[in-house]
C-alpha positions in Angstrom: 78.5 83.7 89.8 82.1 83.3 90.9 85.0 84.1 88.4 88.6 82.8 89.2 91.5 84.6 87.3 94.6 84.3 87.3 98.1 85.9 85.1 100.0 82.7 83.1 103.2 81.6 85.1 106.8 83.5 84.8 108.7 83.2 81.3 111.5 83.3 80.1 110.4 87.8 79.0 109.9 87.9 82.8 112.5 86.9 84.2 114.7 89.1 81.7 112.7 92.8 82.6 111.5 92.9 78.8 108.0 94.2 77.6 105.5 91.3 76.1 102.6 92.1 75.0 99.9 90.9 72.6 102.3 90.4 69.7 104.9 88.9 71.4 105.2 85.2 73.1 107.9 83.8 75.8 107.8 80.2 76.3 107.5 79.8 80.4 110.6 79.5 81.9 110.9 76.4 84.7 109.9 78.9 87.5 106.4 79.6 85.9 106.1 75.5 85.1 106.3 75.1 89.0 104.3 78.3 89.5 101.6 76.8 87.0 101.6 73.7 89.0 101.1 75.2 92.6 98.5 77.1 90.7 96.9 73.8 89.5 97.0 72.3 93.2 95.5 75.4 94.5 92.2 74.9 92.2 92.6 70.9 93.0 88.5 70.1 94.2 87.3 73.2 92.5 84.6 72.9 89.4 84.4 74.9 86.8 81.2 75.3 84.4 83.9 77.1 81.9 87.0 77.6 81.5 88.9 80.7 79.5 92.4 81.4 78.0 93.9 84.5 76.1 95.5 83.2 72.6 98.6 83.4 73.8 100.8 80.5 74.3 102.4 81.6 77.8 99.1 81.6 79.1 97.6 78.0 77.2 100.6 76.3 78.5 99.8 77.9 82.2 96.2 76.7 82.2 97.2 73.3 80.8 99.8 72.4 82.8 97.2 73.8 86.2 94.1 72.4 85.2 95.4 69.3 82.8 93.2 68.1 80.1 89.7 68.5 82.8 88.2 71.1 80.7 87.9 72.6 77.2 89.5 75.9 77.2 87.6 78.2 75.7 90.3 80.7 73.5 89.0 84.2 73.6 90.8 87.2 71.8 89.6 89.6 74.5 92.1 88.3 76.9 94.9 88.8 75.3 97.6 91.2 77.0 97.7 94.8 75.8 99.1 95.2 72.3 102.3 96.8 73.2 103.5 98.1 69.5 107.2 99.0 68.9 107.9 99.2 72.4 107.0 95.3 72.6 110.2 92.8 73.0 112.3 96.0 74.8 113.9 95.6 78.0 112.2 97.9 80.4 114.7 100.3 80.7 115.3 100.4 76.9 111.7 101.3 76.7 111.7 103.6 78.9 114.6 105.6 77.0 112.7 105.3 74.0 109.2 105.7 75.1 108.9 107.5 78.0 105.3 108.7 77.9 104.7 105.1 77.0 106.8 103.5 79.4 103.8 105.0 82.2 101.4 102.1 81.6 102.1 100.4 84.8 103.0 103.7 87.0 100.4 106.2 85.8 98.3 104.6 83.2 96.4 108.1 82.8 99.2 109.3 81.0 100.0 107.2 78.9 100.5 107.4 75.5 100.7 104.1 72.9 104.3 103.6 71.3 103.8 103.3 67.4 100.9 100.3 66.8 100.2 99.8 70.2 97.0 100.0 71.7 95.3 102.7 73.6 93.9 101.9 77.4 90.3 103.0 76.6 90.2 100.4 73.3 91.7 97.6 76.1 88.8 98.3 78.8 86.2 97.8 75.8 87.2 94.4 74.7 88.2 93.3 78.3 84.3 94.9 79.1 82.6 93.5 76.5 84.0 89.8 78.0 82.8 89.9 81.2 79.1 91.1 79.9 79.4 88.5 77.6 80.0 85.7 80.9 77.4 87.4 82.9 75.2 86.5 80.0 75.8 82.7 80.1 75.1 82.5 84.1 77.6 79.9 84.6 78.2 79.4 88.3 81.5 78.9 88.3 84.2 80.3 85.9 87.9 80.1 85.3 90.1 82.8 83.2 94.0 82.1 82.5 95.0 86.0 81.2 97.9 88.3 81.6 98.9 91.0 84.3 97.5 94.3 82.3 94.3 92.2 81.7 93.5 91.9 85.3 94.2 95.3 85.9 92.3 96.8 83.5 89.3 94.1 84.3 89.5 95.4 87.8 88.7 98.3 87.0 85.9 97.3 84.5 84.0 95.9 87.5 83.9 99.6 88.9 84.0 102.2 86.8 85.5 101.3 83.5 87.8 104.6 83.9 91.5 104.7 83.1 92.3 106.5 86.9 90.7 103.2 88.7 93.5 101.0 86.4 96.5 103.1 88.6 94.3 101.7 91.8 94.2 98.2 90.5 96.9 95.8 92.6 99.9 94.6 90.4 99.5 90.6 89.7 101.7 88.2 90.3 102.4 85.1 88.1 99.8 82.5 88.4 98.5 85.0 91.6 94.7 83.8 92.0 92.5 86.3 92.2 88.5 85.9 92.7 85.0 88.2 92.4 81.9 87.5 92.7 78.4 88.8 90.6 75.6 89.3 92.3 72.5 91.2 92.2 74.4 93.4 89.3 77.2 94.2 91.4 81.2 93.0 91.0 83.2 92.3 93.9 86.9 91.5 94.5 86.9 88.3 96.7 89.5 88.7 99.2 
């Protein structure tokens, strides 16, 4: 099996530095539209048995705007971006002042600690886990995923150890950054 990933194009929360996680939504701003259309003529001649998408709008609009109306996305709740809590909406510095031993997700994910109603990393490489066991299931051939930055991250490391120290190894995503593995013979690996 082949599984093609990739984050949802830049919005308007990117481009202004501010935490967006599960509970929050930024429409795309005309950077990721472009972004989502490169990404579209990038997977131009590519098939896909199925096709995937968090919940969230920033990445629905990504994968509609790349991949048109060619496939029924598939919405799944276990690829939606990490539930952020009260730091969620905060420019990164202000979270930072506010939370520091949250504001460690992206640096040194091992010690982090959820702000208020956020979500904790070993919860996220569950539901992110459970996904992928789920696809491996179905033995599609070919499969597209439209998620969000942490989500690759943490699904990086779910195809190696499932530990919170392999998220710090995992690379940093860009928008609409394609990223590929392949399953074989039980095994996960990252397609370079």
């Amino acid at each position: 099996m082949e599984l093609c990933l990739a984050r949802h194009g830049q919005t308007l929360s990117n481009a202004e530095k501010r935490h967006y996680g599960s509970e929050e939504d930024s429409p795309l701003s005309e950077n990721g539209i472009e972004q989502a259309k490169l990404l579209g003529v990038s997977l131009d001649g590519l098939i896909f048995d199925a096709v995937y998408s968090s919940p969230l709008n920033r990445a629905i609009d990504t994968v509609n705007i790349a991949l048109g109306n060619r496939y029924k996305i598939v919405i799944d709740e276990r690829l939606t971006e990490i539930n952020l809590g009260a730091m969620g909406g905060l420019t990164r510095d202000d979270a930072s002042k506010k939370y520091p031993k949250s504001s460690t997700l992206m640096s040194d994910p091992k010690s982090y600690i959820p702000p208020p109603n956020g979500e904790n990393l070993n919860n996220m490489i569950e539901r992110v886990n459970s996904f992928l066991n789920d696809i491996i299931k179905k033995k599609h051939n070919k499969i597209f995923v439209m998620t969000h930055g942490y989500v690759l991250r943490v699904l990086y490391a779910c195809t190696i150890d499932k530990t919170i120290s392999t998220i710090a190894k995992a690379p940093i995503y860009s928008n609409c950054e394609l990223v590929r593995y392949t399953y074989e013979d039980k095994i996960w690996r990252l397609m370079y």
